[in-house]
C-alpha positions in Angstrom: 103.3 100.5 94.3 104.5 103.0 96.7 101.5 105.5 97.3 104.4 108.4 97.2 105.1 107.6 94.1 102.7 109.6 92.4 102.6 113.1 93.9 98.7 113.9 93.3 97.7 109.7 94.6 99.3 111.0 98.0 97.6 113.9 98.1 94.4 112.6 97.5 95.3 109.6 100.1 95.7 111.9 102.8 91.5 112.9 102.2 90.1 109.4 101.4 89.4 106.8 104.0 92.2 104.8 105.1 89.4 102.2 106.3 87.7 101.9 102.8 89.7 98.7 101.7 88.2 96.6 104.5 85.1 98.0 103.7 86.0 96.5 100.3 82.9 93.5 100.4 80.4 94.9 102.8 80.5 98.4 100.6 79.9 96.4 97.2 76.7 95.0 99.2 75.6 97.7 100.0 75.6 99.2 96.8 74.1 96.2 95.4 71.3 96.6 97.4 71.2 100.9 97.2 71.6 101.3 93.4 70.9 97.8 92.0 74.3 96.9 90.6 74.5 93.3 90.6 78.1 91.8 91.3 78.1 89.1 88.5 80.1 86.3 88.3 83.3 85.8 91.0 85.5 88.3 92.2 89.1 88.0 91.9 92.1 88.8 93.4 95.8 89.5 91.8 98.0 88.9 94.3 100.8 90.5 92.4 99.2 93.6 92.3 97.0 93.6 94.8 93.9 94.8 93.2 90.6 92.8 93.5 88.6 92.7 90.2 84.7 92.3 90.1 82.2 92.6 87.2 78.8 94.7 88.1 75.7 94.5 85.8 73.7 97.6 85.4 70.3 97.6 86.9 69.1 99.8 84.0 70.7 98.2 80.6 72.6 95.1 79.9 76.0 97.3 80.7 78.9 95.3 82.6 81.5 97.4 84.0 84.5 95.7 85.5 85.4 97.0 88.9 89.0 97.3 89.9 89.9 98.1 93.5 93.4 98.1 95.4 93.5 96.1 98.3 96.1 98.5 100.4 94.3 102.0 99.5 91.3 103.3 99.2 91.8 103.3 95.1 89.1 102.0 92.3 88.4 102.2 88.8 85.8 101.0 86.1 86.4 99.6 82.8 84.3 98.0 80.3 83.7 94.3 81.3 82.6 93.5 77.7 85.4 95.5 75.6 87.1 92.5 73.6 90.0 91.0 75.0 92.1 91.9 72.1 93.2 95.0 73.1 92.1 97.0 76.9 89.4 97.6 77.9 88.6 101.1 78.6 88.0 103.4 82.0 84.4 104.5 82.5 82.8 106.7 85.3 79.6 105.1 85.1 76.8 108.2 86.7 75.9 107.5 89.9 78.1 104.4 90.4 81.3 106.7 90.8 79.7 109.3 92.6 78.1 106.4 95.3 82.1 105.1 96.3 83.8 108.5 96.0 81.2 109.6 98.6 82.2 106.3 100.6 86.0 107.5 100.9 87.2 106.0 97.7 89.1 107.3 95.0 87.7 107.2 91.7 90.2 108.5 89.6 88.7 110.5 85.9 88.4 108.4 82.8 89.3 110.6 80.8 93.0 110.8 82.6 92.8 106.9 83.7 92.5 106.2 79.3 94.9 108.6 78.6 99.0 107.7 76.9 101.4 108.0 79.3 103.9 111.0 78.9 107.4 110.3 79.4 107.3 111.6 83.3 104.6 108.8 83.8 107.0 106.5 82.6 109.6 107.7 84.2 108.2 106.3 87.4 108.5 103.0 86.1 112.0 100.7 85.9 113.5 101.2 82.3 112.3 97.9 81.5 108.8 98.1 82.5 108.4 101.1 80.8 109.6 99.5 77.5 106.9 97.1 78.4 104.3 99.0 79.2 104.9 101.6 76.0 105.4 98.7 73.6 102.0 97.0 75.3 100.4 100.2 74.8 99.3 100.5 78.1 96.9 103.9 79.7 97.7 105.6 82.5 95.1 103.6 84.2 96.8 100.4 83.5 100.0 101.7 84.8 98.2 102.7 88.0 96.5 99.4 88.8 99.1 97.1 87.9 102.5 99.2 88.1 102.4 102.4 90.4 
């Protein structure tokens, strides 16, 4: 994904910190530690897309959210770690847990906009096949952002 690529993505580059991706393991630790989210489990990496996946228990209830984090900006989401696997899993802004890395220089995009259908201009972005793909998979916006864009 080129960052450029999506108009508003560069925009909010130029404001995050470029740094925050090496930050990637000491800032989970930290947050671990300062809200009690427990990294459960191993993280993983997707070398084809570059984004590094971890699963975080909520120190308050038995909610798992799945954290998704690009390795080359300062980009991450949260889905729902227990949604089934037969279809996926949804983008959550957990309280407090987005607030806590937005205020570290990340990115947490909305949700609502991450779980929304791509319009055709989304698409657009995307080679005619992979578009196909991603329309016939059903894919979010979200999806398309953390494996395509």
């Amino acid at each position: 994904m080129e960052p450029g690529v999506l108009e508003w993505l560069r925009d909010d580059l130029t404001h995050a910190d470029p740094h925050a991706p090496a930050r990637l393991t000491a800032d989970l630790h930290r947050c671990a530690h300062e809200l009690g989210w427990t990294p459960v489990g191993g993280s993983h990496l997707d070398s084809m897309t570059g984004v590094w996946r971890q699963t975080l228990l909520s120190p308050f209830s038995q909610q798992e959210v799945r954290m998704l984090a690009h390795t080359d900006w300062p980009l991450l989401a949260f889905t729902d770690a227990a949604h089934p696997g037969a279809t996926f899993a949804p983008y959550l802004n957990p309280p407090g847990l987005t607030a806590w890395w937005q205020a570290r220089g990340w990115i947490v995009s909305d949700a609502a906009w991450l779980n929304g259908t791509p319009d055709r201009a989304d698409l657009d972005r995307l080679t005619p096949g992979t578009a196909k793909g991603a329309r016939h998979l059903g894919f979010s916006r979200g999806d398309l952002l953390f494996q395509y864009w």
